[in-house]
N, C-alpha and C positions, 0 to 999 in steps of 0.2 A: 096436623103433624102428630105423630105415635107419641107417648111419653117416654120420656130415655130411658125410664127407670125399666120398663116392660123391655126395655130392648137389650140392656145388658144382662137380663137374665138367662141363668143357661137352659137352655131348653132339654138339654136330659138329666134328670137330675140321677148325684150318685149314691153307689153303693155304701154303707157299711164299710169299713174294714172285717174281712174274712179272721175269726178269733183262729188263731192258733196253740193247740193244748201240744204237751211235751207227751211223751212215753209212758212215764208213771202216772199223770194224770188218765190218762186212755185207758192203762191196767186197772188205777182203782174205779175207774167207773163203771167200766166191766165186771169187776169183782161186786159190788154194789151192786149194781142191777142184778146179777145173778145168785147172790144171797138174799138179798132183800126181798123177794119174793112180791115184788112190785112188777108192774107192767114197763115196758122201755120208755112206751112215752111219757109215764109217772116221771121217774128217773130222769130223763134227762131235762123235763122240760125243769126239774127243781134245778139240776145243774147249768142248765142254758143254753141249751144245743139242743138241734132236730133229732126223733128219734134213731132216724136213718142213719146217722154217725154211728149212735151206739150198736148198732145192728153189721156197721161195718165193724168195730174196732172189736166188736165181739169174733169175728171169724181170724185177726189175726192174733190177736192176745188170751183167747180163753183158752183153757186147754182144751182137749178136744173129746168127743162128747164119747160114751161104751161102744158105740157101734161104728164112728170113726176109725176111733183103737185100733178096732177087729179087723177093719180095712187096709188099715196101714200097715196091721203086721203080715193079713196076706199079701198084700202089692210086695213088700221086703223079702217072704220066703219066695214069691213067683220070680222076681229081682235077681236073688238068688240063684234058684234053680238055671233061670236064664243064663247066669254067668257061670257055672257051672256047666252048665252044655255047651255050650261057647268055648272055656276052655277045655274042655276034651275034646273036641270037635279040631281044636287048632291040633293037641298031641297026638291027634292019631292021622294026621296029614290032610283033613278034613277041611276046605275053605270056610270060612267064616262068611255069612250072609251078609250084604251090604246092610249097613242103618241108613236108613231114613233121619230126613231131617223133619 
């Protein structure tokens, strides 16, 4: 016969609890990493998390880098002009083009 003990064991064992960090914490470690002139994995493995967090929380918290910028403001004036043609298009009796979803 098995011994009980091997039998009530669980055969998958579990995970960890997943750490959950708030907001500020996510800012200042992105601010860290990005002054501190350390590599991500430096960084975070002293904080306690995969470098790959930081590399996420870097694209929604950092600001955004000089050539972003330059993106963003042409995508705004194209933006623009788009709505701009659009409405003269509607005042001069001119249908307006279906949008696409």
């Amino acid at each position: 016969m098995k011994n009980n003990k091997t039998m009530n064991t669980p055969v998958i064992e579990t995970k960890p609890p997943r750490k959950k960090f708030d907001k500020a914490f996510k800012q200042r470690a992105v601010e860290l990493w990005l002054t501190s002139g350390k590599a991500a994995t430096e960084v975070a493995a002293e904080l306690g998390f995969h470098a790959q967090r930081l590399s996420a929380w870097r694209k929604r918290f950092a600001p955004p880098t000089p050539g972003e910028r330059i993106f963003i403001i042409r995508l705004r004036e194209s933006a623009e002009s788009l709505h701009f043609l659009a409405g003269n298009s509607a005042a001069m009796g001119t249908p307006e083009p279906p949008l696409r979803a």
